[in-house]
N, C-alpha and C positions, 0 to 999 in steps of 0.2 A: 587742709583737708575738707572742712566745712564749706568752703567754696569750691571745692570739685565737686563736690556731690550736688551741691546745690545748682550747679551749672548742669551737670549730669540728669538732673529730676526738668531742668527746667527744658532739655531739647526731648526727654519723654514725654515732657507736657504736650511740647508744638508738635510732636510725629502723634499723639493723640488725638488734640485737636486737628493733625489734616487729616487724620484717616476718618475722621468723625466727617466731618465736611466731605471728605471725597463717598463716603458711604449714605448720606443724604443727599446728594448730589446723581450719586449711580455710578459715578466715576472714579474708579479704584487710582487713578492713574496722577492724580498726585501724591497721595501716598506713594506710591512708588518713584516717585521721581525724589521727593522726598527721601525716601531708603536711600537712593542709589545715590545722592547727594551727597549723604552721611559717608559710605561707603568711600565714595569717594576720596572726600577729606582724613580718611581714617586709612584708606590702602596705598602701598604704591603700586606706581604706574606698569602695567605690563607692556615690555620693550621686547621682548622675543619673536622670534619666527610667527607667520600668520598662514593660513592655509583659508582659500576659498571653502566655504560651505556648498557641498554636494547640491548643483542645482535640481529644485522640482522637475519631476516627468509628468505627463501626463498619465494616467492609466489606458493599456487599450481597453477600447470599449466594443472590439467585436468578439474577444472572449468570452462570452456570456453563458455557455453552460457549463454550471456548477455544481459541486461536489464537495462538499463540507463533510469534516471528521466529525462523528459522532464521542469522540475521546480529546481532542486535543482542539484547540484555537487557531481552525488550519483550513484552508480553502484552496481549492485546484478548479479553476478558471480556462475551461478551453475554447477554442476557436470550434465554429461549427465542421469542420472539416476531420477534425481527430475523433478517432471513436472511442466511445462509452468507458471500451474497456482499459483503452490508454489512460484513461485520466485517473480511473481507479486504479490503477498500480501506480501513478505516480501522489497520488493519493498517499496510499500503504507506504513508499518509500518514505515521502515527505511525513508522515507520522513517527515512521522510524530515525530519521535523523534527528526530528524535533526530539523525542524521549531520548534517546541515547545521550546527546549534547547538556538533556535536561539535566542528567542522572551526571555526567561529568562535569557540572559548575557551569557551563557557562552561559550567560546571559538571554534572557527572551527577549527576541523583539519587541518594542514597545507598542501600544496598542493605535492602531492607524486611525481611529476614530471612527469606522467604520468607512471608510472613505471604497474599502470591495465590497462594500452590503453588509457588512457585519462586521464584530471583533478579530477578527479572525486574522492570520498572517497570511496572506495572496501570494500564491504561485498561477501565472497565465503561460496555458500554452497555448503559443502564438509568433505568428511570425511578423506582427506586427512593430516588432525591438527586437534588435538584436539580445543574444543570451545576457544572463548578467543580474545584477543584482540596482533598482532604481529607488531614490528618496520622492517622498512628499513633501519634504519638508523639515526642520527643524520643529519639536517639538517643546514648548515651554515649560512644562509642567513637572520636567524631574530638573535634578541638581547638577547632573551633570551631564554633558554636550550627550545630545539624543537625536535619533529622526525616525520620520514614520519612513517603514520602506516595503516594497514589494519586491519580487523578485520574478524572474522570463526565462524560458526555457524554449527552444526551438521546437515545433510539434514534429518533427524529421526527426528525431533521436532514436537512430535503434534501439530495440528493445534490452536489447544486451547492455546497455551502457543505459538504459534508462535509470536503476537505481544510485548509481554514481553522477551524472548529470542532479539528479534532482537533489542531493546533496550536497554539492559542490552547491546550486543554486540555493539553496536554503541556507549554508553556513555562510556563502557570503553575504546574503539578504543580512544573516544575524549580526555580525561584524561590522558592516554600515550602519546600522542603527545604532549600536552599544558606541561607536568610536567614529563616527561623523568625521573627525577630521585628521583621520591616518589615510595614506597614500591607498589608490587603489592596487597599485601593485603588494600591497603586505594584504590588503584582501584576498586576490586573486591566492597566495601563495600560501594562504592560510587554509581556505577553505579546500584548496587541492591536497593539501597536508591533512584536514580534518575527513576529507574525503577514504584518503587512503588508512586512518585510522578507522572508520566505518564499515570500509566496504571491500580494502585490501587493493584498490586502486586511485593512482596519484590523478585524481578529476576526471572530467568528463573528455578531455585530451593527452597529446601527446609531448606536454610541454616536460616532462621531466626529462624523458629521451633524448628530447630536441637540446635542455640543456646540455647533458652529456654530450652529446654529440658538438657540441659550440662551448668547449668549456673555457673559453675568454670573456662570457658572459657573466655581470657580474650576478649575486643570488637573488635582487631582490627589483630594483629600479631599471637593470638592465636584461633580467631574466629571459626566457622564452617565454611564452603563452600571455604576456603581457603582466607578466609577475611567477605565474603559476609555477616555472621550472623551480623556483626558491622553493616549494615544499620540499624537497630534499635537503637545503639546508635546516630547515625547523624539525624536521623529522631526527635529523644528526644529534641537535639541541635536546630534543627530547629525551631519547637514548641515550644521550650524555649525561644529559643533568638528573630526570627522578626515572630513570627505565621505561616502561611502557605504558605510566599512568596519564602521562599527557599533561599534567598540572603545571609543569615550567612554564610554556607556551601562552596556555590561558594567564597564569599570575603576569605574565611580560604586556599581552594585554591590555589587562587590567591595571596594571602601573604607568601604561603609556592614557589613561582616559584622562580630561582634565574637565575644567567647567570654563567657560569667556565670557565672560562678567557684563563686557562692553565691548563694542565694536560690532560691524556685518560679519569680519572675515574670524575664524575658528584659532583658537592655541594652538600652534605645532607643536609645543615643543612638554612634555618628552615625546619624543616618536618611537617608534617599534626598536630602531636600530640603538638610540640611546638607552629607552629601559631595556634592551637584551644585555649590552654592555655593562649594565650595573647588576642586574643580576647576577650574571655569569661573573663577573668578578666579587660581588656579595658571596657566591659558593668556595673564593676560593683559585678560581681559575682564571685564565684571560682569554678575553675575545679573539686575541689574533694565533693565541695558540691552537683555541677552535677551528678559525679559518686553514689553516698552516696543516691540520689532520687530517679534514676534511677532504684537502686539495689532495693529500695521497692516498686516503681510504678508495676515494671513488675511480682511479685507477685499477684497481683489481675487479671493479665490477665485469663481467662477464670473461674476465681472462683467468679466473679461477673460481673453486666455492668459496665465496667471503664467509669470514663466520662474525664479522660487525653486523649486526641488526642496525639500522633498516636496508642498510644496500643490499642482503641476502636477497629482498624482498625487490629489487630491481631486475628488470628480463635482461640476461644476460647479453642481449645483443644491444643494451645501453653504453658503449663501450666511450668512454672520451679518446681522442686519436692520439695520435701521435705528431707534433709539432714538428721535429725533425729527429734523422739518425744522422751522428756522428761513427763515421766509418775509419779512423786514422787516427795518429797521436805520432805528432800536436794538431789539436783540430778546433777550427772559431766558426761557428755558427750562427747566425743571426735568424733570430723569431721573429717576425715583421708584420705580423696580424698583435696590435696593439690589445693588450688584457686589459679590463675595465677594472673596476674595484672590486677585488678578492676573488678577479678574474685567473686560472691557472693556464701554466703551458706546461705540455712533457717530452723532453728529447731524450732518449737511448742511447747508448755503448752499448756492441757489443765485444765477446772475447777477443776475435779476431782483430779488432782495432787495434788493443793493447796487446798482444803477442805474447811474450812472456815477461810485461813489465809484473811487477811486485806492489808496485803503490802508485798513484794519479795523483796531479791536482789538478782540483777544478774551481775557476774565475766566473761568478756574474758581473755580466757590467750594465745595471739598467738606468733609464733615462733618470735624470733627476726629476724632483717632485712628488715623491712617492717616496714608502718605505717597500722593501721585498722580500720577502722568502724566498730560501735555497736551501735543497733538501736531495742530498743524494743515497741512493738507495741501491743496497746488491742486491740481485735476483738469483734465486738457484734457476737449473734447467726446468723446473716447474712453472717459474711466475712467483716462488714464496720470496717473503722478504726473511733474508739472510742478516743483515746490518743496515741502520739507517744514522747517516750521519746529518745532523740541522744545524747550520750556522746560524747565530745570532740574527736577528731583523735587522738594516739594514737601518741607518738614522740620516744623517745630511748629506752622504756620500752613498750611491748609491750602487758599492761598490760588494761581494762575500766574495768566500772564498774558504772550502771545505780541501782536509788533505782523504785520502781513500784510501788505505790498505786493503790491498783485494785479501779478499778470502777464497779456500781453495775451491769450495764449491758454487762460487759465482761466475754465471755466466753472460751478465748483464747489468748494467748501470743506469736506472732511470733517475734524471734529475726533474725534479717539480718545480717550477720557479711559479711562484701567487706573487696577484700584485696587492699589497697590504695599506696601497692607497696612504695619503698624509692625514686621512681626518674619516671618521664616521662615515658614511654613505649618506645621502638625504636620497630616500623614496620619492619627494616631492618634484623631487628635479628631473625632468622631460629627457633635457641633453645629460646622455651618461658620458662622453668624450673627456669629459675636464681633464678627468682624473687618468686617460685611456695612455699607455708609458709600453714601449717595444725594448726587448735588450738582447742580448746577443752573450753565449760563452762560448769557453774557451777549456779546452780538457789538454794536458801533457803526462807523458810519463815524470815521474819525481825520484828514477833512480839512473 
């Protein structure tokens, strides 16, 4: 023991003595190389996923009339061409999203060093960048993974849409700074989602719609809006897990931030989709059962009054379609628009096909490489669900198979088939195809 310690006092000694040296010197920077030495020798090695660091943008520089909060650490930057009184509302918006966000937990951007003229967080209107959310840089001075960033808004933004735009823009600004190195699509899909908790609309587009409308898109890396359609699924998340406080979301977040000790390229890894999975399963629950709900809640959207919060809060003409009708029994159909991961299809019976059968079975048969859900469901003459039957998920064979006893007041059959994919989703990944799997069923009478 007396020689551990003595060994222990004697590399205090030497990281003394360099910092002594590097501090007469002017140069911090053997002491540090020194720490990271130690470090070194004392951690192991990170072998996980890597993620490029958000390259620097330039700032535009013909934004130049400005508009600073008297209340908040905030600057609205226009192009000479927007008038006075645009920028002042988008001013007031962008103070409101900043308090609001402040008052729910989550993170401030971190300070750009002045790099707009002051401390302040920059929004420019301008058409100089596309919309969106840009880095300065990685900044050194907190613990973990940070960037300075600004955020761009097109100076053409109707008025009407101008307070949701300027929020959407400012939560994603906030998001790239706090987590540098999560996908831009979990940005995009966040700030659309934080958007519509704000302002009662899912961002500054029509990317939820669009995913409805494309529901073989998966919710996050292959969404619409280049992420954004996925606020519907965090919205679900939210609603599921703490009701309408929002705190799920943010803690997933914040579970997904890490620090990169060493190296250019950033930690991937936990990413958004792995800490959801350990929460959501920390509560209690599983993530593919999520998936698996989801995929039949948002089927009632505009074909009845939902009473699931948030879909209520969907315009009815979000409708996802119909993949195919089965008109006959025995009937095999094939769905040939391949579903991405945790992408759905919906095919339909109706009475007529089955005549006066008493009970169905109904066969998935989907491609291998992939797990599936199969979920059959009676409809009264309304649209209400009457009975829903789930066959288990679906393991090496990628094979269900549900039996149906009609009920007397059913007058239709929607089966849901999700593709419940073999592994987690990665955000990071460009090509969503890998995982993309087409299947085909099969309905009979069973009497």
């Amino acid at each position: 023991m007396p020689w551990v310690k003595s060994n222990l006092g004697w590399v205090a000694l030497t990281i003394a003595m360099q910092t002594q040296n590097a501090l007469a010197q002017g140069d911090l920077l053997g002491a540090d190389e020194m720490a990271e030495a130690i470090v070194a020798m004392t951690s192991r090695v990170w072998t996980g996923p890597r993620t490029p660091a958000p390259d620097p943008t330039p700032r535009p520089s013909q934004a130049q009339a400005v508009s600073r909060s008297p209340y908040a650490l905030l600057a609205v930057h226009a192009d000479p061409s927007v008038p006075p009184e645009a920028s002042k509302r988008a001013l007031r918006a962008l103070e409101y999203a900043r308090g609001r966000l402040d008052a729910l937990g989550w993170p401030q951007p971190v300070s750009d060093g002045d790099l707009g003229g002051g401390p302040q967080l920059d929004l420019y209107l301008t058409s100089a960048l596309p919309s969106g959310a840009y880095s300065d840089g990685l900044v050194p001075w907190t613990y973990l993974d940070r960037a300075s960033v600004f955020a761009v808004l097109g100076p053409a933004v109707p008025e009407a849409l101008l307070e949701a735009c300027v929020t959407e823009a400012y939560a994603e600004a906030m998001l790239l700074s706090s987590d540098p190195a999560e996908a831009q699509t979990w940005r995009r899909a966040t700030a659309a989602w934080l958007t519509w908790e704000l302002t009662g609309r899912f961002g500054c587009d029509d990317a939820v719609h669009e995913q409805q409308a494309e529901p073989f898109r998966s919710w996050v890396a292959g969404a619409s809006g280049s992420g954004a359609g996925g606020a519907l699924w965090l919205a679900y998340l939210s609603a599921r897990h703490d009701g309408e406080g929002g705190h799920f979301v943010r803690d997933v977040w914040a579970l997904a931030t890490q620090r990169t000790w060493e190296g250019a390229e950033l930690r991937a890894d936990p990413d958004l989709w792995s800490a959801t999975e350990t929460a959501v399963e920390r509560s209690g629950d599983r993530l593919l059962d999520n998936v698996e709900d989801l995929a039949v809640l948002r089927w009632f959207v505009g074909r009845h009054e939902p009473d699931d919060w948030p879909l209520a809060a969907i315009d009815g003409d979000a409708r996802v379609p119909l993949s195919r009708t089965m008109t006959r029994t025995p009937s095999k159909v094939s769905v040939r628009t391949p579903l991405q991961a945790f992408g759905s299809a919906y095919v339909v019976m109706d009475a007529p096909a089955w005549k006066d059968a008493k009970a169905l079975r109904a066969w998935l048969r989907g491609e291998y490489g992939v797990r599936w859900s199969f979920v059959a469901m009676q409809l009264d003459a309304l649209g209400h669900e009457i009975q829903r039957i789930v066959a288990p998920p679906t393991t090496v064979t990628p094979h269900a198979y549900v039996p149906i006893e009609l009920q007397e007041k059913t007058t239709r059959i929607l089966f849901v088939v999700t593709n419940l994919s073999n592994r987690l989703p990665d955000a990071d990944e460009a090509d969503v195809s890998a995982n993309e799997r087409a299947f085909e069923l099969i309905v009979d009478r069973a009497d």
